[in-house]
N, C-alpha and C positions, 0 to 999 in steps of 0.2 A: 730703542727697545723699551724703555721703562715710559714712553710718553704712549706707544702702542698699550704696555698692560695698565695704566692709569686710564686709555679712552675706552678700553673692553671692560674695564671693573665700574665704570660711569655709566655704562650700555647696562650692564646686567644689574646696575644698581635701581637704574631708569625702570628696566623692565619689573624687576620684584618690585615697586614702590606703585606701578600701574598696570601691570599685568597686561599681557599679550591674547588675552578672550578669555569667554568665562569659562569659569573652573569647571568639568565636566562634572563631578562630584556635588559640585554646592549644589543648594534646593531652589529649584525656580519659584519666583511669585505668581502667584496669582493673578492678573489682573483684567478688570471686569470688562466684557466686551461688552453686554447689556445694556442698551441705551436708555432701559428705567433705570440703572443703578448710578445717579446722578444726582446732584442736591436739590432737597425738597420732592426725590419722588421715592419709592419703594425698593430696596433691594432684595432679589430674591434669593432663596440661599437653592444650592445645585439639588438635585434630586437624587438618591438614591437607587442603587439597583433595585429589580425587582424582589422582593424580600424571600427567603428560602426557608421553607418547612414552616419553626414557629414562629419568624421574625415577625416584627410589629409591623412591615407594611412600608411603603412610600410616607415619606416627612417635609415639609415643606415651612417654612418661614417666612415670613416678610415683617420688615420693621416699617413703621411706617412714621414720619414725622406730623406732628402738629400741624393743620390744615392738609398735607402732604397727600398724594397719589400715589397707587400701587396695584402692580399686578401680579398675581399668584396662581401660579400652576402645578396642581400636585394628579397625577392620574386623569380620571375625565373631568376631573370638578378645576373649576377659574375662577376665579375672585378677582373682583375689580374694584378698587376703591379710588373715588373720585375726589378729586380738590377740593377742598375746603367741608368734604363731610363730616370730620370730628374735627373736636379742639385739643385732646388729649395724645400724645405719641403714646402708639400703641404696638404692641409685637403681636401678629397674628398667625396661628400654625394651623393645619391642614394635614391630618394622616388619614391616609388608605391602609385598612388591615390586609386587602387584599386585590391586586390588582383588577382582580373581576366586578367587586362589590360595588353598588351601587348606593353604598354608602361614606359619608365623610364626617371625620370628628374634627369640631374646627372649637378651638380657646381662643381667648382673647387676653390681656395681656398689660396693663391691670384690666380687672372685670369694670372696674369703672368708663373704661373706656370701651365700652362695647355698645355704641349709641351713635348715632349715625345721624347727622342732619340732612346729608343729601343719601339718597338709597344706596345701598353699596350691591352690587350684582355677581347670584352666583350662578353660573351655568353649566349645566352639565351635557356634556359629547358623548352620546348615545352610538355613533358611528359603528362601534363592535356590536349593536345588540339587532341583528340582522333581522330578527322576528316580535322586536316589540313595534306597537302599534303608537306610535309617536303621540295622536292626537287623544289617546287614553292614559298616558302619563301628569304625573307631576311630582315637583319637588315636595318637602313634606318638611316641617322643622321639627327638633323636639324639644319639647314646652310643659315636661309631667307626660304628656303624651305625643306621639307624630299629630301634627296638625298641617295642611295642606298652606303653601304657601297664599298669600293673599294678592300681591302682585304677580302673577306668572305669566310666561309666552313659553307656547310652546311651538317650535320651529321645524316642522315636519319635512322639508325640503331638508334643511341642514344636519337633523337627526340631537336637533339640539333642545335642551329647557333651560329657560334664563327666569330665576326669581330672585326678585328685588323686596331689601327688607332694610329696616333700621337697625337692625341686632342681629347677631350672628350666633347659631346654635348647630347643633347636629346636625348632617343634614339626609337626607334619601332622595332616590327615584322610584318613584312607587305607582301604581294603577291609579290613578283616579277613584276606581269602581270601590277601592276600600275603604273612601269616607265615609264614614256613622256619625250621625248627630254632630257633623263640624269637627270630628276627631280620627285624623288616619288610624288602620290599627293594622299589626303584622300579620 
């Protein structure tokens, strides 16, 4: 009898020391299924609900390592930053005030790193805007004022604009038709 209660107190001692599955309580981790989220490329941090009444809108992050790659999707705006464009690790963020807007506020992270040797691309999915006229669009930065990007495609099949730039600012989808003198205006 006492060699039975010595092999059940070994058993249960066994089990408390390694546990029989996980504790239904404890907090699970996280971990990343994203196959940019990998060394030397971008991770993106999850997206937020849609934002209700006054909230600030969709948030978006990406860290990006020295010479490093990354891709960033916040709403219809995507940012693509290619291998060996900068030399600085930079954190770069992307908020939508409003899931409709056709605008994006994007920082950089230090500001010194906001410079780009290879173009970095940002494209905006027009998909939801059923009545705009694709090939009268364009993205537009702001610079003291909107100015129309300078490398732009505008992709009428796909419902998409992709412009490419060394620096990263504000950004819109705007008419074409509202450039003056080299300066978009609202």
């Amino acid at each position: 009898m006492r060699n039975l209660n010595l092999s059940v107190a070994v058993l249960i001692g066994a089990l408390a020391l390694t546990g029989c599955g996980r504790n239904p309580v404890a907090p699970q981790a996280d971990i990343p299924t994203d196959p940019s989220a990998t060394l030397g490329r971008g991770i993106q941090n999850n997206e937020p609900e849609a934002p209700q009444g006054g909230e600030a809108g969709a948030v978006g992050t990406i860290h990006v390592e020295s010479m490093g790659a990354g891709v960033l999707t916040v709403g219809r705006w995507t940012l693509t930053i290619h291998k060996n464009s900068h030399i600085d690790p930079a954190s770069i963020s992307m908020t939508i005030r409003d899931p409709q807007s056709m605008e994006v506020e994007i920082s950089v992270t230090p500001a010194s790193a906001n410079v780009f040797q290879v173009p970095v691309e940002l494209v905006a999915n027009c998909t939801d805007q059923t009545n705009m006229v694709m090939n009268d669009q364009a993205i537009f930065f702001w610079n003291e004022a909107w100015e129309p990007a300078t490398d732009l495609t505008v992709q009428a099949g796909s419902m998409s604009i992709k412009a490419k730039a060394n620096a990263l600012a504000n950004a819109r989808v705007d008419g074409a038709a509202t450039i003056v003198n080299g300066h978009g205006r609202r």
